[in-house]
C-alpha positions in Angstrom: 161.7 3.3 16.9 161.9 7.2 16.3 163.5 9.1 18.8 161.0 10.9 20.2 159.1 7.4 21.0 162.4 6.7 23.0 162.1 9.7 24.8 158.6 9.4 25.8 159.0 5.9 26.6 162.2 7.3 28.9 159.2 9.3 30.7 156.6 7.3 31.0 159.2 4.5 32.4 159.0 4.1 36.6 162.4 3.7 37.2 162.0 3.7 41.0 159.4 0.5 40.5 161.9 -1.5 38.3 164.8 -1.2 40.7 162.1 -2.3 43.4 159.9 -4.8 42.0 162.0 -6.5 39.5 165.7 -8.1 38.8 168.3 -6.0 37.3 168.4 -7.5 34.6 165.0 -6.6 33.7 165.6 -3.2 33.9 168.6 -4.2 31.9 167.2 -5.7 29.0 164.4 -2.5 28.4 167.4 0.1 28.2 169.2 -2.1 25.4 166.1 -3.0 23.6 165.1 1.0 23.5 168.9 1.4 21.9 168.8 -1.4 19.7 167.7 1.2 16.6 171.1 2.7 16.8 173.2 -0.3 16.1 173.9 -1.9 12.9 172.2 -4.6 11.5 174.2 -7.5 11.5 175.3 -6.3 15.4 171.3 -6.2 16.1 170.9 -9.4 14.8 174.2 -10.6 16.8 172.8 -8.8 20.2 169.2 -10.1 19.7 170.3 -14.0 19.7 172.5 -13.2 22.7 169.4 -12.4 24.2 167.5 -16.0 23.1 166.4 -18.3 25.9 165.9 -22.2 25.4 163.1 -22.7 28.1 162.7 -26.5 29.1 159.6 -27.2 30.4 159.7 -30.7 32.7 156.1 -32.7 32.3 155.2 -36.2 33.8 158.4 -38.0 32.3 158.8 -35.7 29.2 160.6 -32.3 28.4 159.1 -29.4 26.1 161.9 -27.2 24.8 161.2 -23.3 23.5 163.4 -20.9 22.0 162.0 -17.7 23.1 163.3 -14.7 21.3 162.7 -11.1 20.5 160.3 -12.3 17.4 157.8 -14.7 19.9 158.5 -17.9 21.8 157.7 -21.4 19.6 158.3 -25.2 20.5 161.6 -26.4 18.9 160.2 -30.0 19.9 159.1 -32.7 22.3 161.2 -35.5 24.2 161.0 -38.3 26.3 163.1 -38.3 30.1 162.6 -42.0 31.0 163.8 -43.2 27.7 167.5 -43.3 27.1 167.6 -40.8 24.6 170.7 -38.7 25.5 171.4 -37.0 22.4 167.8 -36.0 21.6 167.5 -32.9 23.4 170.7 -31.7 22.4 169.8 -32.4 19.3 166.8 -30.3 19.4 168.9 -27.1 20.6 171.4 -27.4 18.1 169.2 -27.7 15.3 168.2 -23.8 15.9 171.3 -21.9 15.2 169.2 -18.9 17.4 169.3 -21.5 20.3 173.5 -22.5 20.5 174.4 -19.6 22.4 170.9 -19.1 24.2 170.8 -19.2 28.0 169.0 -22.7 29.3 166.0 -21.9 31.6 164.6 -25.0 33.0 161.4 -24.1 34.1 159.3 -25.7 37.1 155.6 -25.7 36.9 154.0 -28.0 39.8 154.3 -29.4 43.0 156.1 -30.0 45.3 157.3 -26.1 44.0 156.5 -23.6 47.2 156.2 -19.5 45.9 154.7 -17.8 48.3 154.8 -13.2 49.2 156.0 -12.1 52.8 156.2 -9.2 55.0 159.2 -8.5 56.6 161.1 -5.6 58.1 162.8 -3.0 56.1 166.1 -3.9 57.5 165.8 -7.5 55.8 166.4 -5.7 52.6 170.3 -5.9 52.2 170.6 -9.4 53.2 167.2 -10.6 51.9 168.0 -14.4 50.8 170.2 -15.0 54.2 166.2 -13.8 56.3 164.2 -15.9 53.9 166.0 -18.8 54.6 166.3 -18.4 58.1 162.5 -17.8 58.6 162.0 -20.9 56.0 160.6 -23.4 58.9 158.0 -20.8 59.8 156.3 -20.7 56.5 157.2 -24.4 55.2 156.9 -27.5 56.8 161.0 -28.0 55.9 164.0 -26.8 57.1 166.6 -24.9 55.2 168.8 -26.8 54.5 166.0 -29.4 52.9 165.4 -26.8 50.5 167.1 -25.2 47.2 165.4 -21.3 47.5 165.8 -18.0 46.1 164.1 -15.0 46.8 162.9 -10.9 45.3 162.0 -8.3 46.1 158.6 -7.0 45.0 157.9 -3.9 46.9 158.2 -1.4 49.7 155.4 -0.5 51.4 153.5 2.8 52.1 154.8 3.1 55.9 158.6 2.3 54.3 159.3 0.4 57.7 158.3 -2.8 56.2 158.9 -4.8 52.5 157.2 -7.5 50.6 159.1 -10.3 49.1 158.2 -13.2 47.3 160.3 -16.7 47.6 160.7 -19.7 46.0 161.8 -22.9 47.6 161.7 -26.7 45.8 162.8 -29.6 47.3 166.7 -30.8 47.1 165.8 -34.4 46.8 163.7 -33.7 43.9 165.5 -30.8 42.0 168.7 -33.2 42.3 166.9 -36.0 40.9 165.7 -34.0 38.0 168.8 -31.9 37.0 170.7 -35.7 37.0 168.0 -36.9 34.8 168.5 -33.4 32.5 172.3 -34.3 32.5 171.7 -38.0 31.7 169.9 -36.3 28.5 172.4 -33.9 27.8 170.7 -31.0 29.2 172.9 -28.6 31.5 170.3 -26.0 32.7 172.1 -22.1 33.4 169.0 -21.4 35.5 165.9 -22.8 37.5 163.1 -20.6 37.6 159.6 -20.9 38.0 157.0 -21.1 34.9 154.5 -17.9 34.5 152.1 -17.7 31.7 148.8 -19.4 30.7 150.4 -20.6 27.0 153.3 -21.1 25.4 153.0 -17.9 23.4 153.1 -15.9 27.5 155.8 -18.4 28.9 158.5 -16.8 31.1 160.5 -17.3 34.0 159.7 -15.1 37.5 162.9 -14.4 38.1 164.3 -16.5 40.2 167.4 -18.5 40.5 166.9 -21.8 42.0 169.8 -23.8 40.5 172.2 -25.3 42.9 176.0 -23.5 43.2 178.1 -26.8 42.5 175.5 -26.8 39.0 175.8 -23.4 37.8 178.2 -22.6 34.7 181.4 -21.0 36.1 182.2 -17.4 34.3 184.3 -17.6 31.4 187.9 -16.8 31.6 188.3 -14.8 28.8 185.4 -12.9 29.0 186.0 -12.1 32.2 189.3 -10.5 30.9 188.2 -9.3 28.1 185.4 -7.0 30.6 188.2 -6.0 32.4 190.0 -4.3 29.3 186.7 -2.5 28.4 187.1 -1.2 32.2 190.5 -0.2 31.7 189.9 1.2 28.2 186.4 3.2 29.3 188.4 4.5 32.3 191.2 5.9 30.1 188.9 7.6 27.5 186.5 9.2 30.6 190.1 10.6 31.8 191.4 11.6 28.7 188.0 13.8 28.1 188.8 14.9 31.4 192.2 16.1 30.9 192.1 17.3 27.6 189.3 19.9 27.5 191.0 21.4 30.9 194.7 21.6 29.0 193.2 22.8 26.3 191.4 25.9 28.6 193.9 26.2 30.7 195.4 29.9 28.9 191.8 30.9 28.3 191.0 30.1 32.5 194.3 32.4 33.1 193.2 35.0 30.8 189.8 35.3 32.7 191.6 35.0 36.0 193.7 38.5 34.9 190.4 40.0 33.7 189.1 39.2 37.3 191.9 40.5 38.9 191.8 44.3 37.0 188.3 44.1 37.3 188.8 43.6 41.3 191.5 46.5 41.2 189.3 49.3 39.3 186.2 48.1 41.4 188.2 48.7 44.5 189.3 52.3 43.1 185.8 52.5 42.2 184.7 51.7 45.6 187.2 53.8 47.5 186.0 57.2 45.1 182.9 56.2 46.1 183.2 56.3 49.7 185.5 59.8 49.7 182.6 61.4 47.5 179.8 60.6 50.2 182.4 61.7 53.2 182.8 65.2 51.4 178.9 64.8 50.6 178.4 64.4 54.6 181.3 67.1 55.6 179.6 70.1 52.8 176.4 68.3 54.4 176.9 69.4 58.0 178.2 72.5 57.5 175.4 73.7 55.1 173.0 72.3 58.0 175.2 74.4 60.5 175.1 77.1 58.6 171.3 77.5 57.7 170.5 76.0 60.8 172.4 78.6 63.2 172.9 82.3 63.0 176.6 83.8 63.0 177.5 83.8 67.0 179.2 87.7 65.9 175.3 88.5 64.8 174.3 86.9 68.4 176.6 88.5 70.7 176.3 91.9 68.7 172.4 91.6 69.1 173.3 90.7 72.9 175.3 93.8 73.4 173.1 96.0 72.4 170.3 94.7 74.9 171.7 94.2 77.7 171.1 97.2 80.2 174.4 99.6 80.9 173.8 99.1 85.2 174.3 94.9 84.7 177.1 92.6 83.3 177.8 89.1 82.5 180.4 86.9 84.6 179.8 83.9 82.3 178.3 82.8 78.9 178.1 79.4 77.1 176.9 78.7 73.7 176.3 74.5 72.9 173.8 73.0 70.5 171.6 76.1 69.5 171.7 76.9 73.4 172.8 80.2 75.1 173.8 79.7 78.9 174.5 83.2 80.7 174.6 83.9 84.2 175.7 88.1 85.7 174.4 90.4 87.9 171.4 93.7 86.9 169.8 96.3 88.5 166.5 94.7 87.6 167.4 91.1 86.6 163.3 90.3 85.7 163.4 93.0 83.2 165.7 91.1 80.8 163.5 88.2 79.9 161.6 90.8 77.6 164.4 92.6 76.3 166.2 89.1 75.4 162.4 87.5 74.2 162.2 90.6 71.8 165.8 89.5 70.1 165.4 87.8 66.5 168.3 85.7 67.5 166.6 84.0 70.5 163.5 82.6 71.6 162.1 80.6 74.8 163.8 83.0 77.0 163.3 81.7 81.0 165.2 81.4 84.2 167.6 78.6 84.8 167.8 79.2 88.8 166.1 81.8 90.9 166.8 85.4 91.2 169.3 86.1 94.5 170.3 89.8 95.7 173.8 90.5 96.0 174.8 91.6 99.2 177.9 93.3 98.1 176.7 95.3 95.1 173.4 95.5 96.0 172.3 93.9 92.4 170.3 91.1 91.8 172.2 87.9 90.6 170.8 86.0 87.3 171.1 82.8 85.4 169.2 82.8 82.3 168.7 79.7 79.0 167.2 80.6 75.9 167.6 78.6 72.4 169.6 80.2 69.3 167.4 80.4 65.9 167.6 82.2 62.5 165.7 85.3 61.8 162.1 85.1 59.9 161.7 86.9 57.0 160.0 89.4 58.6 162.6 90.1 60.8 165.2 90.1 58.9 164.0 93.0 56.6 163.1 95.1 60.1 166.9 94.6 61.0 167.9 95.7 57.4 165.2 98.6 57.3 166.4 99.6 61.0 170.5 99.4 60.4 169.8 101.5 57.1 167.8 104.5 58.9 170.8 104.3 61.4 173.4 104.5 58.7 171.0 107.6 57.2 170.8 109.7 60.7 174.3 108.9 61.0 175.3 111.0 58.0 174.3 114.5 58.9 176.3 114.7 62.1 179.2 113.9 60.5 179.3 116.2 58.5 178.1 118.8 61.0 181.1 117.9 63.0 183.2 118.9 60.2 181.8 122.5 59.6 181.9 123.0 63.2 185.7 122.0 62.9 186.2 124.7 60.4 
């Protein structure tokens, strides 16, 4: 098999479905058959007769034995259970060298065999063969302990509160019976199961286990041990490739880590430059916004000298937020709304409290708000035009002063 027929057969494979619906072992022996291309020969040929199965197929008094293999299943031979013919089967087996190290399936294929699918609850899952055989007398007519069973699980339904199962149960009087007769003929089954398939060609087991504790092979010492080293060995390699690639980066991890740390210090230097550039940028910021946005208070209180009358003062003034606050005594304290409305400096010109006489000096008492604003255009070049024809006028008497003098 190419590789790219293993990898769509890794896609189109429902891996959720085979952990459900069949054994382990099932899902097992797909993965190592897909990998079988990659091993050598004589190991293939070694791993593929490890995977043989002698299937013993029990008639009315006679036994059918099959070697089923990776190239098709065919009938190593025929033999008789009521005659005392110990050696024949065994013979049978160890005339196929494929079939000496092949797992023994005896396979059961009528009654009294019971296989029948339940419902049950969800729960029932993790002890599944403990349930079945409690709930045995509800869907046989024996009890539990009358009965050799197993049990799978098949699938789990849509509403995933409930599973099905399937369960096999045979008789103990008559699988006794029969695996005594199978040892009388030299037959020592590893499994029971029970027979699928309409020919010989489509024989196989269901997956079930049916064969007594006290009969089942006991695990091999050595191999036991031997699976135990691999353990030992695989966990030792996994840590090595562990430990070595960090040793090995372990200068190269401490060179990045000093890269990170003078990359943290310039960004910080970076970061603090940053923040002193927008502070100045604010600071120029509000004082260009003061600057344009306000006139120069000497421009405003020169402006306000000039205007206000000779016959008045001002006790008190207050400048705040483009906002003049002034509050003094005039002759005629209505006539200075115009004079202070016809400044360039100030605009919106009203009373801030009502206009009271004075009773001493006979003058009338004022509080007055306007708000502070920048020149127009306009204005500013009657302010220059004006302060240049009063430098001009200014000129001649100076110097009329000075002949006078002399």
């Amino acid at each position: 098999m190419k590789p790219t027929a293993l990898l769509s057969t890794w896609r189109g494979f429902d891996f959720r479905a085979a952990s459900e619906s069949a054994a382990p072992a099932k899902l097992w022996h797909w993965w190592t058959g897909e990998l079988a291309f990659l091993l050598p020969e004589a190991l293939l040929r070694w791993w593929r007769r490890r995977n043989n199965r002698v299937l013993l197929r029990v008639g009315d008094g006679a036994l059918d034995v099959y070697l089923q293999s990776a190239t098709g299943t065919k009938l190593l031979g025929h033999c008789s259970l009521d005659e005392d013919e110990g050696a024949a089967p065994g013979a049978l087996i160890a005339a196929e060298a494929e079939a000496e190290t092949a797992e023994r399936v005896l396979l059961l294929n009528s009654a009294p065999i019971l296989c029948r699918s339940i419902v049950l609850p969800a729960a029932a899952k993790e002890n599944l063969i403990p349930v079945v055989g409690f709930e045995l007398d509800r869907y046989t007519p024996f009890k539990a302990a009358k009965l050799y069973y197993d049990a799978r699980l098949t699938e789990t339904l849509a509403d995933g509160a409930r599973i099905r199962c399937e369960f096999a149960a045979v008789p103990r009087d008559y699988l006794d019976a029969l695996l005594t007769r199978l040892a009388v003929a030299g037959i020592k089954p590893d499994r029971v199961d029970l027979e699928s398939g309409d020919s010989p060609q489509s024989f196989h087991a269901k997956g079930f286990n049916l064969l007594p504790e006290h009969y089942r092979p006991r695990s091999n010492g050595l191999a036991l041990r031997l699976t135990q080293l691999f353990a030992v060995l695989l966990c030792l390699l996994l840590s090595a490739l562990g430990a070595v690639p960090v040793a090995m980066d372990d200068s190269f991890v401490e060179q990045l880590r000093e890269d990170l740390r003078r990359a943290t210090k310039a960004a910080k230097q970076v970061e603090a430059l940053r923040e002193e550039t927008e502070q100045l940028g604010k600071a120029a910021a509000f004082v260009l916004d003061k600057k344009l946005g306000q006139p120069p208070l000497v421009l405003v209180l020169e402006d306000l000298t000039t205007r206000l009358p000779d016959d008045g003062w001002v006790n008190a003034m207050q400048i705040r937020e483009k906002r003049l606050e002034m509050q003094g005594q005039a002759k005629t304290a209505s006539a200075l709304i115009a004079l202070l409305e016809d400044s360039p400096y100030l605009r919106n010109t009203t009373f801030l409290a009502p206009v009271t006489p004075d009773a001493v000096s006979k003058m009338e008492r004022f509080r007055i708000g306007a708000e502070i604003v920048n020149p127009t255009e306009q204005e500013r070049s009657a302010m220059e035009e004006k302060a240049g024809a009063a430098t001009d006028g200014a000129t001649p008497l100076v110097e009329e002063d000075v002949d006078d003098q002399e």
